[in-house]
C-alpha positions as CSV (number, residue, x, y, z in Angstrom):
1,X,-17.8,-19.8,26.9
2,X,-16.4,-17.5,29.7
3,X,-16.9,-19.8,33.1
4,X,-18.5,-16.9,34.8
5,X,-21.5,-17.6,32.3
6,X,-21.4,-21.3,32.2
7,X,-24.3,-23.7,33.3
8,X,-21.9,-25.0,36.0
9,X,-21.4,-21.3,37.4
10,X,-24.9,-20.5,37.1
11,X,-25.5,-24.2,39.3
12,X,-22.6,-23.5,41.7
13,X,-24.6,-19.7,42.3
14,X,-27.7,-21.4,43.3
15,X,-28.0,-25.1,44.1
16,X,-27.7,-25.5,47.6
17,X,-25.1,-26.7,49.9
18,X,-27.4,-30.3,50.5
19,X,-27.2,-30.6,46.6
20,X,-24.8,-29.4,44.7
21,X,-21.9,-31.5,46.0
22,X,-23.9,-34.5,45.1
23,X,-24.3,-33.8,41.8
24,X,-20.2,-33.4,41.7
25,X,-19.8,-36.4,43.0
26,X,-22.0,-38.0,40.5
27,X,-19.8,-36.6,38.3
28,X,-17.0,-37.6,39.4
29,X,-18.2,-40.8,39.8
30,X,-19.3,-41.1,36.4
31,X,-16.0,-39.9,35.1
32,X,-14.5,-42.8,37.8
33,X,-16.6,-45.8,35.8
34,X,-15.6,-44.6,32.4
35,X,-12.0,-44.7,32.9
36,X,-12.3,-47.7,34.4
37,X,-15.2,-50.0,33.4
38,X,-14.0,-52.6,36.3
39,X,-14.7,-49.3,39.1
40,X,-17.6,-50.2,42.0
41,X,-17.9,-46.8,43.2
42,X,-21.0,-45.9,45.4
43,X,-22.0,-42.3,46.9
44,X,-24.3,-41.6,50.6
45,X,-25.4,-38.7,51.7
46,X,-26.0,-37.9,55.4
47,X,-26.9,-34.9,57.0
48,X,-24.4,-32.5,56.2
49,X,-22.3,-34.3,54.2
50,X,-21.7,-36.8,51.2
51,X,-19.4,-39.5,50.6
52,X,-18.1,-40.8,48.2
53,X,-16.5,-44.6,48.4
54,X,-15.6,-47.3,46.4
55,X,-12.5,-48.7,44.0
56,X,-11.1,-47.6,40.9
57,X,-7.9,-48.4,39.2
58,X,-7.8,-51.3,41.6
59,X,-7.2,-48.5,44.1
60,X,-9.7,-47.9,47.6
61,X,-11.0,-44.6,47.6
62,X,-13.0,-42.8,49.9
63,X,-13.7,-39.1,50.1
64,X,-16.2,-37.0,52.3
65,X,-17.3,-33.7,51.8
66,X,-19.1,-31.5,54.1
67,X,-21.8,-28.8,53.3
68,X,-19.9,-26.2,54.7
69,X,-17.0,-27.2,52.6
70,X,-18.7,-27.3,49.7
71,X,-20.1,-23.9,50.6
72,X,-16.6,-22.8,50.5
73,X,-15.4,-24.3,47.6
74,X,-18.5,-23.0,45.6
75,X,-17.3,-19.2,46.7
76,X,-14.2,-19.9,44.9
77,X,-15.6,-20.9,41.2
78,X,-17.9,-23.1,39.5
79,X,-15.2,-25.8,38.8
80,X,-13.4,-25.6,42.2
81,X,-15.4,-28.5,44.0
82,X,-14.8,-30.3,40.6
83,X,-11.3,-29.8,41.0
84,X,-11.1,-30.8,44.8
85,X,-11.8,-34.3,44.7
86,X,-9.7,-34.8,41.5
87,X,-6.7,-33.3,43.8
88,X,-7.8,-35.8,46.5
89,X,-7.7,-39.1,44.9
90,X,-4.7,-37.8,43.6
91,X,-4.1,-36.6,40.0
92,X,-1.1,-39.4,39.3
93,X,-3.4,-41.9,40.6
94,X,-6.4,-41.1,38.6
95,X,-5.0,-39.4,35.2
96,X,-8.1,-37.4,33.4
97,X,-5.0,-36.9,30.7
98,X,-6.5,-39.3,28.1
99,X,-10.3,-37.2,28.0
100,X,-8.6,-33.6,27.4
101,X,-12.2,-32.4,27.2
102,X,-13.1,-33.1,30.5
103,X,-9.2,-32.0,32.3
104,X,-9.9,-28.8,30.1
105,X,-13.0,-28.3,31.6
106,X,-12.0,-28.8,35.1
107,X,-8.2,-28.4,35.2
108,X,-8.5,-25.0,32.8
């Protein structure tokens, strides 16, 4: 399916700043545990912002995200606040190369 007409573009049009990065998050989260079932990785949200914290890979991570960043990172694409926090914890850090569902999804 063409991204333009996926779910995630049609949730990246229309959930609001205050929600949609925290459903990424969970994602990412999600995707955090599964590669590594040993990962304690915990999300808050404030006002304005979400962070995500926690260690995977027997790595610390910590990443916050503001509203108005998500904001822009919506504007660019559905998948482009997927892709930003994958860039962040670093892609040679946290490989997504063993799920190519998921890095084709994301990475495209």
């Amino acid at each position: 399916m063409a991204e333009r007409l996926s779910l995630r573009a049609c949730m990246a049009a229309h959930l609001p700043a205050a929600t949609f990065p925290v459903h990424v998050m969970r994602c990412v989260r999600t995707e955090l545990t599964r590669f590594d079932r040993q990962a304690v990785v915990h999300i808050d949200r404030g006002d304005g912002y979400v962070h995500l914290y926690g260690e995977t890979q027997g790595t610390m991570v910590s990443l916050v995200l503001t509203n108005d960043e998500a904001e822009e990172w919506k504007a660019e694409g559905p998948y482009a606040l997927d892709r930003y926090p994958w860039k962040e914890l670093g892609k040679n850090t946290f490989s997504t190369a063993n799920d190519p569902v998921f890095a084709g999804c994301v990475f495209h």
